[in-house]
C-alpha positions as MATLAB code, in Angstrom:
seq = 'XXXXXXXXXXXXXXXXXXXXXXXXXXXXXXXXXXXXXXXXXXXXXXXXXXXXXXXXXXXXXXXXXXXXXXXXXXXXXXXXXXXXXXXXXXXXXXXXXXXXXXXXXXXXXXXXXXXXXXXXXXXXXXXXXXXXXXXXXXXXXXXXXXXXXXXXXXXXXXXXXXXXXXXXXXXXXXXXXXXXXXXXXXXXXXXXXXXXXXXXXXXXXXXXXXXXXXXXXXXXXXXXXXXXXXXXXXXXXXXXXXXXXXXXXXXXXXXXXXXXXXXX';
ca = [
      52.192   10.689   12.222;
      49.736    7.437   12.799;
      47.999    9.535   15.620;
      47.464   12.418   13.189;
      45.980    9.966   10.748;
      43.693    8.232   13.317;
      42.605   11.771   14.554;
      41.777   13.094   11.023;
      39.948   10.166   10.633;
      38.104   10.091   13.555;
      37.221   13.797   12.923;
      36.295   13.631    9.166;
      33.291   10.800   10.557;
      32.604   13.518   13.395;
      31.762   15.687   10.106;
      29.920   13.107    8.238;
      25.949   13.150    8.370;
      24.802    9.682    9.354;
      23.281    7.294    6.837;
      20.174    5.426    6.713;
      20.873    1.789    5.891;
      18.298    0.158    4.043;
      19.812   -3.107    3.441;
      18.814   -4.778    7.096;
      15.695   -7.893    6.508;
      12.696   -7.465    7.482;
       8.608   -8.492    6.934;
       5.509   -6.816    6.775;
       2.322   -8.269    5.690;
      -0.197   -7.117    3.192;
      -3.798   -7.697    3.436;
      -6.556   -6.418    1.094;
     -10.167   -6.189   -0.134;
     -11.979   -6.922    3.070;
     -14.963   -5.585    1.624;
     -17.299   -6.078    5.069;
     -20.456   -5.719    5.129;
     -21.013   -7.289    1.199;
     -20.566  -10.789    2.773;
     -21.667  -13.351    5.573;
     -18.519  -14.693    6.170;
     -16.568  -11.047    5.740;
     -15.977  -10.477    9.137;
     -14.866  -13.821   10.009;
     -12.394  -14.202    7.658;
     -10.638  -10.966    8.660;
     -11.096  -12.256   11.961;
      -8.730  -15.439   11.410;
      -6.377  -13.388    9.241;
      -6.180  -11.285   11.890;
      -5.346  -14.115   14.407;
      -3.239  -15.726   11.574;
      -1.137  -12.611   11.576;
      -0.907  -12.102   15.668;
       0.213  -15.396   15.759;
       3.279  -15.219   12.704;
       6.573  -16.981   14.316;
       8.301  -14.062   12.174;
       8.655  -10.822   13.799;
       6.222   -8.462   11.679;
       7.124   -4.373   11.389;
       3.662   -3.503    9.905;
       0.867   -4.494    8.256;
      -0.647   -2.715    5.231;
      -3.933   -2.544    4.089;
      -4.737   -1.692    0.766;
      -8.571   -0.969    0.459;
     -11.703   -1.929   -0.152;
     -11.696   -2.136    4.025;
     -15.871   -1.826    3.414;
     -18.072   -3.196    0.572;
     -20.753    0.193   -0.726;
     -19.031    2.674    0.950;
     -17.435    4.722    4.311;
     -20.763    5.927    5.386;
     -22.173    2.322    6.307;
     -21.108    3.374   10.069;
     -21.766   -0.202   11.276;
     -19.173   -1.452    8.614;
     -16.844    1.153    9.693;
     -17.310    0.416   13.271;
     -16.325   -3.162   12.301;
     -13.289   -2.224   10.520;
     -11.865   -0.413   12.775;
     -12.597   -2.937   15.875;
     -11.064   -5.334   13.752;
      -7.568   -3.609   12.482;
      -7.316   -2.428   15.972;
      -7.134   -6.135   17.190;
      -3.458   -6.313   14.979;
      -0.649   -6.508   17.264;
       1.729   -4.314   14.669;
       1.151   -1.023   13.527;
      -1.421   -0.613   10.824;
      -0.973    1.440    7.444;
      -4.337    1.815    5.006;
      -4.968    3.203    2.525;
      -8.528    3.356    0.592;
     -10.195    1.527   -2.282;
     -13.186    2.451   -4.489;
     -16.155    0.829   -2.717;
     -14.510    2.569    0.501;
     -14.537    6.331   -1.414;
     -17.061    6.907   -3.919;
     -17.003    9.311   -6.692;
     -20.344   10.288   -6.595;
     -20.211   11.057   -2.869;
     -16.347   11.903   -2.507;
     -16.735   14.452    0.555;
     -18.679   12.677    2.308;
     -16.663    9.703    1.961;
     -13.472   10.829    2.322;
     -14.241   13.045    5.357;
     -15.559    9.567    6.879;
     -12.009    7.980    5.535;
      -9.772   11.063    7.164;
     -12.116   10.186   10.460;
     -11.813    6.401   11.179;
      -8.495    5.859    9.509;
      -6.257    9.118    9.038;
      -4.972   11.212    5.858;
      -5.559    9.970    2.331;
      -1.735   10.421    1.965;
       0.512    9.407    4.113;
       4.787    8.532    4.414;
       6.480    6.351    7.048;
      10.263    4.737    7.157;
      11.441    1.206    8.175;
      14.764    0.383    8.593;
      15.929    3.084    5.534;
      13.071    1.870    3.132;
      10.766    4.622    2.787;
       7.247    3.846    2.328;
       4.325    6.177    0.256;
       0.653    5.062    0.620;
      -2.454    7.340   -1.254;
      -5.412    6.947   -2.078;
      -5.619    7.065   -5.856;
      -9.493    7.204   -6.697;
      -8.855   10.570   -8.838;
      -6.186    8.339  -10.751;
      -8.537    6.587  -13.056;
     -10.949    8.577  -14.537;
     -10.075   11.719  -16.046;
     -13.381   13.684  -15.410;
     -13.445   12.155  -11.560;
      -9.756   14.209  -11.029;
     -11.281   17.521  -12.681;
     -13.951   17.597  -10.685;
     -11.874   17.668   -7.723;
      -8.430   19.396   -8.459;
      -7.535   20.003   -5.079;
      -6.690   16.722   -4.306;
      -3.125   16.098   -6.450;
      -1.942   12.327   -5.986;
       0.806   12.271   -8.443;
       2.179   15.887   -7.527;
       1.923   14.869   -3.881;
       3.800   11.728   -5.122;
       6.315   13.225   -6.775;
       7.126   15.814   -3.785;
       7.788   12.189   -1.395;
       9.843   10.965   -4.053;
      12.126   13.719   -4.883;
      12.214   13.934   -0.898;
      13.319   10.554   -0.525;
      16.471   11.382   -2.365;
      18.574    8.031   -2.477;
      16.634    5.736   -0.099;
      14.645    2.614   -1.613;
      11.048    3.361   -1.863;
       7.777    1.215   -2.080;
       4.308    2.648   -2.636;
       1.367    1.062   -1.921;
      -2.272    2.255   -3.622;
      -5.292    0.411   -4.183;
      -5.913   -0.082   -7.715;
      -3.149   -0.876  -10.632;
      -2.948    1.245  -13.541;
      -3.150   -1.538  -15.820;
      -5.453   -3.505  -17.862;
      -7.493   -6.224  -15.846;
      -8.503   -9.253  -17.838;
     -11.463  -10.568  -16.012;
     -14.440  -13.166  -17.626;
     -12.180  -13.555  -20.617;
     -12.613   -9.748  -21.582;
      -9.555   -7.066  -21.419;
     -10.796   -4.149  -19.519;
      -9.426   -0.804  -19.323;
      -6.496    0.694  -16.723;
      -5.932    3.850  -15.974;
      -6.172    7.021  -19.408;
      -2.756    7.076  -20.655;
      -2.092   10.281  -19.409;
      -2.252    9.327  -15.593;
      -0.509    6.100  -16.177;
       2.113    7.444  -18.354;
       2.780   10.060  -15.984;
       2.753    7.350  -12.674;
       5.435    5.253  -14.548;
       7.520    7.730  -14.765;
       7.558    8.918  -11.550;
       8.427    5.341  -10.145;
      11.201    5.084  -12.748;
      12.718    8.531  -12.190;
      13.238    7.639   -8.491;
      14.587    4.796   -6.088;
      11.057    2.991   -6.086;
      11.365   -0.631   -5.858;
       8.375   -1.891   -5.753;
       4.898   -1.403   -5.719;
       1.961   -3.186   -3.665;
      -1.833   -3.123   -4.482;
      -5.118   -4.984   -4.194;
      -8.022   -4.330   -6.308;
      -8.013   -6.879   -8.772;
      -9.114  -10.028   -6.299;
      -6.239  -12.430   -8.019;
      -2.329  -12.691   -7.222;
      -0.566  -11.071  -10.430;
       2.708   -9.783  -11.124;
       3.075   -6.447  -13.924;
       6.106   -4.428  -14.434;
       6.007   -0.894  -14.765;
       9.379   -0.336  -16.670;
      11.736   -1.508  -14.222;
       9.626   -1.376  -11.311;
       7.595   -4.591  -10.251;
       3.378   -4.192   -9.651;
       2.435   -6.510   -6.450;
      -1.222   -7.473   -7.012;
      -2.194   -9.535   -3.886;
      -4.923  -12.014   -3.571;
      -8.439  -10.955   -1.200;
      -9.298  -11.814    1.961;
     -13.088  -11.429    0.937;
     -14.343  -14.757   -0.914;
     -15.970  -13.144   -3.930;
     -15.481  -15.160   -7.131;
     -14.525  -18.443   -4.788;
     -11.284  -16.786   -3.843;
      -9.821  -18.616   -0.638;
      -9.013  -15.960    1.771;
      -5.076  -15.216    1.963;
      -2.509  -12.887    3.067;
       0.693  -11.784    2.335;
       4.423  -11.931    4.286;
       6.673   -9.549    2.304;
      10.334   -9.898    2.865;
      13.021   -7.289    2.216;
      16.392   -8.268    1.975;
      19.480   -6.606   -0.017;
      17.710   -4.009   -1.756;
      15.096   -6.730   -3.403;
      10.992   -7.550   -2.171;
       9.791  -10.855   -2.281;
       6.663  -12.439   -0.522;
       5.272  -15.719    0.780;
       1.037  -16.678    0.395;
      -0.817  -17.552    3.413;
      -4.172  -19.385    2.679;
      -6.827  -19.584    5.633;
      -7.886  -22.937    6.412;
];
């Protein structure tokens, strides 16, 4: 009778699809708003983040970079050229994604062609260790007449296909610019029209998505969109008298949390 137990058994996990566990640790750093080629000391201060990075005691899946890789736009082919020397000198794989001085409304073909060249799709979906991860590029996402213009390029429905494909794994997307107000020189400035940011927040609350990572903003801020936390990370560029930093990201038991590294 035990043998006919153990042998059900054994065949009923036969019959069972594997599953993806997504609750093993691990870290991935975040680095953003480069912008090279809008300051002297640009390059060099990706260049010790860089070094900072290659040198972390902690083992490192990925990095991600979240835009504004150049400073007027993805045509400057001697900022480009720069990037891309420098991002290839990363010892873990690199994810970007694009910012608004990298893609430029007015010249959105042009720039986005130059994007798809150096640095791959504006949309792209990649899995570590059961967490499933969503980068785009969301230029179209905050101005109304900008997404009209150019319909064929969908970031939310392209969004929401990943998502519902994800199914019940833990997701975290990663974009450039938050859909939320900035307050910058003691003035409140507009996010993203209602309808786009209405729509985004749903989309992150309908599904598994735990977290979301951006740049954009040049300060390290915390939002929450419903029940889903906004990760606003700090530049490596040193407009405004930032200090140049990075981010460590840790995931552990279904939860993202993150550590500040300041270059000297």
């Amino acid at each position: 009778m035990h043998k006919l137990i153990l042998l059900a058994a054994g065949l009923l996990l036969l019959a069972t699809p594997p599953v993806l566990f997504a609750d093993e640790p691990f870290q991935f750093v975040q680095i953003t708003d480069l912008h090279i080629g809008g300051g002297a000391d640009h390059v060099q201060r990706a260049t010790r983040a860089i070094d900072a990075i290659n040198a972390l005691s902690l083992p490192v899946e990925f990095v991600l970079v979240t835009g504004d890789l150049v400073n007027n736009n993805l045509q400057d082919t001697n900022a480009v050229s720069h990037v891309t020397r420098l991002l290839s000198q990363i010892h873990a794989p690199v994810h970007v994604v694009p910012g608004n001085h990298d893609i430029l409304a007015n010249h959105w073909a042009e720039t986005t062609n130059a994007y798809v060249r150096a640095f791959g799709p504006l949309c792209t979906n990649f899995t570590c260790h059961g967490v499933v991860f969503l980068t785009l590029c969301d230029e179209t996402l905050h101005d109304q007449q900008m997404a009209a213009t150019h319909p064929d390029y969908d970031p939310l429905g392209w969004l929401e296909q990943q998502l519902a494909a994800a199914g019940d794994q833990p997701v975290i997307v990663v974009n450039h610019r938050p859909c939320v107000e900035d307050f910058h020189n003691n003035e409140l400035r507009p996010g993203w029209p209602q309808p786009f940011r209405q729509r985004w927040t749903d989309l992150l609350n309908r599904h598994h998505v735990r977290a979301e990572i951006v740049g954009h903003f040049h300060r390290d801020e915390l939002y929450w969109l419903g029940n889903v936390p906004l990760y606003v990370a700090a530049p490596l560029a040193g407009y405004y008298g930032r200090q140049g930093s990075f981010r460590i990201y840790f995931w552990q038991d279904g939860h993202l949390s993150y550590r500040t590294v300041y270059l000297e």
